[in-house]
N, C-alpha and C positions, 0 to 999 in steps of 0.2 A: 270383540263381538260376542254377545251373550245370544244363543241361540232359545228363547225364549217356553218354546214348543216341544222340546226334548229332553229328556234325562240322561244320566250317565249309568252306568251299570259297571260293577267292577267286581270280577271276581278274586276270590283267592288263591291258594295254591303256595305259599309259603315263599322260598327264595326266589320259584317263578315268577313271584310278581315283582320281579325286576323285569320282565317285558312290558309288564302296565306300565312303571316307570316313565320307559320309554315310550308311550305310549302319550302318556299324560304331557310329561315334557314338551313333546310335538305339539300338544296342545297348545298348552302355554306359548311356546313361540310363535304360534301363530297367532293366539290372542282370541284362543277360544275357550268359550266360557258356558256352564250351563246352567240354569235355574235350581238342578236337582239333581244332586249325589247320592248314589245306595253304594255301602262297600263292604265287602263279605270279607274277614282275617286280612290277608295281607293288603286286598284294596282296602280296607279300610284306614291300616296304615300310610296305603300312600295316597289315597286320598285328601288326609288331612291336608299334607303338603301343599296339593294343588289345590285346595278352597283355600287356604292361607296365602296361596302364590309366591309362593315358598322355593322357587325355582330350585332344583340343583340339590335338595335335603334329602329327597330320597334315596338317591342314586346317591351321596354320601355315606347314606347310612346302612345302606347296603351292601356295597359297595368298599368303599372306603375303609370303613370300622372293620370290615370283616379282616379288611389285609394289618391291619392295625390291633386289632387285638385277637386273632384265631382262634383258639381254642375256649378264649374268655369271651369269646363272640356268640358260639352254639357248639355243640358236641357231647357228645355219651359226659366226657368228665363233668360238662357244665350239668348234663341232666342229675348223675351221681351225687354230685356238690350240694344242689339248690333243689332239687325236683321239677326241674324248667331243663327242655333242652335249648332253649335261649336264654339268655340273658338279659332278664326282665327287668334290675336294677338298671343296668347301663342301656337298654333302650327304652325305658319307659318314664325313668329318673333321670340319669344322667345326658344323654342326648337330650332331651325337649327342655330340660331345666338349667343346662351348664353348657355342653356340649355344643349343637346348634341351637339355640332358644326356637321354642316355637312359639308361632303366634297367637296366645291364645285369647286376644284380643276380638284378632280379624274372626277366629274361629269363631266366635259366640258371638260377633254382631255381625257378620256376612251376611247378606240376606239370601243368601245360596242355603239350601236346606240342605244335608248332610246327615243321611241316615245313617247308622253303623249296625252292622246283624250281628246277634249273638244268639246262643243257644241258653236256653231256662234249663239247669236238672231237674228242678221240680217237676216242672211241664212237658219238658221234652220238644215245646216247641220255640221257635222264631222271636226273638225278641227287636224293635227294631227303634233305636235309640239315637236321638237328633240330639246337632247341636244347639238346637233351641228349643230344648228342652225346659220347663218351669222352675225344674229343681237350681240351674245354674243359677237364676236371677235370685234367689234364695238365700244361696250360699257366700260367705266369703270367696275372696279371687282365690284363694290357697287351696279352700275348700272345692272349687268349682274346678280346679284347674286338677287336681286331683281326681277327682269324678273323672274327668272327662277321658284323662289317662287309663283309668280302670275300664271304663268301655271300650275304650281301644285295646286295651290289654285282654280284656275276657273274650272279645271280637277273633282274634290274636292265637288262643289260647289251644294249642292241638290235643285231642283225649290221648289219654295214653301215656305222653312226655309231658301235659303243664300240671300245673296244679292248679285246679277251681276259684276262679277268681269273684270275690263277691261285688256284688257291684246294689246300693243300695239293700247289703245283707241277703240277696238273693244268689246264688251261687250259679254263675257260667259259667259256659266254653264257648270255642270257636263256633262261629255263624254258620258256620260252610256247613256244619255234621246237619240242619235241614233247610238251610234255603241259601247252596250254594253261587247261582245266578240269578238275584230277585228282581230280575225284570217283572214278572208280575205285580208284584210288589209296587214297583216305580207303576205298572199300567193301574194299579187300582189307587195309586194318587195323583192321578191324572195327565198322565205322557203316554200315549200312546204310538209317540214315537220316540226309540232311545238309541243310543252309542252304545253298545256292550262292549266290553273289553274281557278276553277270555286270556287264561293259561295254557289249554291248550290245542294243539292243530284238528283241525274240520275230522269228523269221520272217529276221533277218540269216543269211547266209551270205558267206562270201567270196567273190571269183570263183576258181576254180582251171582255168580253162580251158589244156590244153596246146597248145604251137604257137604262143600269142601273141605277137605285137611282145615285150609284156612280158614274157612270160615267158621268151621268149631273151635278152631283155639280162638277166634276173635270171640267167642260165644261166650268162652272160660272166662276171657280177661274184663270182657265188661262185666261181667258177675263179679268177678275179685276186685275189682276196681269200681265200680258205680252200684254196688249192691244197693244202696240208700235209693237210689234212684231210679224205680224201675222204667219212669217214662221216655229217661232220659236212653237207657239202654234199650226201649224198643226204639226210638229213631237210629243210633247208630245200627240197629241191622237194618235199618230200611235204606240207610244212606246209599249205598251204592244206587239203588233202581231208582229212588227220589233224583238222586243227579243225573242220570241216565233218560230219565223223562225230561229233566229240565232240555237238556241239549238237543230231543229231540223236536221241543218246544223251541227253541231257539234258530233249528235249523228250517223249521214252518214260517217262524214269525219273517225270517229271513230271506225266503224265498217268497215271501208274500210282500214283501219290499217295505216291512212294516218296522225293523230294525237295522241299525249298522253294526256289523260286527267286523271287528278287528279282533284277530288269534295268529299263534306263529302258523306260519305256512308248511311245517313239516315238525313231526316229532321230535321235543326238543330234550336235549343231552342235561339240562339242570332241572334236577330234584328238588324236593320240599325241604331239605336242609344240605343244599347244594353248599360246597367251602370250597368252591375254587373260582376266584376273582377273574379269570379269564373268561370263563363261560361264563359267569353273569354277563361281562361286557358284551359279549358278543350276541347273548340273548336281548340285555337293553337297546344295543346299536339295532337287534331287529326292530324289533319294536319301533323305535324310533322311526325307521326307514319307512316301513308299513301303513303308520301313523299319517307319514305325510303323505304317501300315496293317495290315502285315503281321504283324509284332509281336502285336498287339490282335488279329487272327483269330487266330493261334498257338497264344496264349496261351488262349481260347477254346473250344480241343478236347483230347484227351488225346493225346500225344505219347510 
């Protein structure tokens, strides 16, 4: 059932987005579907999956890979190694091209639209990249299927631990550092009603306090680190209260009954580069469980 009238919203949050996972899963077996996908870093990766219906790839590659290859998987050594604290060859090469093949068929003739957010350094702002994009129909399949990797890689790409990934010679990062829930985004092309899918439980906020210890060494590191870029360096100070706004955008739209939101229901134990395959599980079976709760009311009223 393709819910015509709604979009999907998917936040990031790195290995928490093993709760989208499950989240999405639910979906799929129920055999719901939505006209329009936005996916900020890690929704954008498990996004794919589920426009592809790709059942099961996520949660393998999350999952799975991690208990299978540890340390080659993400970790300080992988950072030291590569200047990636993931492992961008083996999930961006090897997984979608050997590993699990992904669809990149379904991907670029789906008629599900599939935005992916990244960050411009140049600009500092929002980049927002479909898979029906003009440039794929352009390209060879090698070439195109390449591309499409690299937006999902720079979508992907955390400041600090990846390394700048160019995507049409323009150089990103991860979508989240300014438009980490782009529900608006999804309302200004034209859903104004959506599915949000968050990382974390009702009532979180970041800290964004100015003048902190921390916030001046963050101050230092963008300077030493994105000197080139100064635009780019004034959104990551803005990032915290930009996300902080969003959520409290999120908790309006939602109490105005104007969005669904599914997030875990209590502060959850996995981190943005969480390595222990138990808690993911356990975060994914949330999700999952949530999913359908949610799901089953949904489905329940007219929409």
């Amino acid at each position: 059932m393709t819910i015509n009238d709604m979009g999907l919203v998917l936040e990031g949050g790195g290995m928490r987005g093993i709760f989208t996972i499950g989240v999405l899963d639910a979906l799929m077996d129920s055999g719901i579907w939505f006209p329009y996908v936005i996916g900020v870093s890690a929704g954008a990766c498990n996004g794919c999956s589920y426009i592809t219906q790709q059942r099961g790839r996520a949660r393998f590659s999350n999952i799975s890979m991690l208990k299978q290859y540890g340390n080659e998987y993400l970790g300080v050594k992988m950072l030291m190694k590569t200047g990636n604290i993931f492992n961008t060859r083996l999930l961006y090469d090897y997984l979608p091209n050997r590993i699990w093949p992904f669809d990149y068929q379904k991907f670029f003739n789906t008629k599900t639209e599939f935005e992916i957010v990244t960050t411009n350094l140049l600009t500092g702002k929002a980049e927002y990249l479909s898979n029906h994009l003009e440039d794929f129909s352009r390209l060879s399949n090698i070439e195109a299927q390449k591309l499409s990797m690299d937006i999902i890689l720079a979508s992907s790409s955390l400041p600090y631990v990846s390394k700048n990934v160019y995507v049409r010679g323009v150089p990103m990062l991860d979508g989240g550092i300014v438009d980490s829930i782009p529900v608006e985004r999804a309302m200004l092309k034209g859903y104004e009603k959506n599915f949000v899918v968050l990382t974390r439980n009702k009532g979180y906020r970041k800290d964004s306090k100015p003048g902190s210890l921390s916030s001046k060494f963050m101050s230092v590191a963008d300077y030493m680190m994105y000197q080139k870029y100064p635009h780019f360096r004034e959104a990551l100070q803005q990032r915290s209260t930009l996300y902080n706004s969003q959520l409290e955008l999120i908790d309006k739209l939602e109490d105005e009954g104007k969005i669904i939101v599914v997030r875990p229901e209590k502060p959850i134990e996995v981190d943005r580069i969480e390595r222990n395959p138990d808690r993911l599980q356990r975060l994914y079976d949330e999700g999952y469980a949530i999913a359908q709760r949610t799901i089953k009311n949904m489905l329940g009223k007219t929409l």
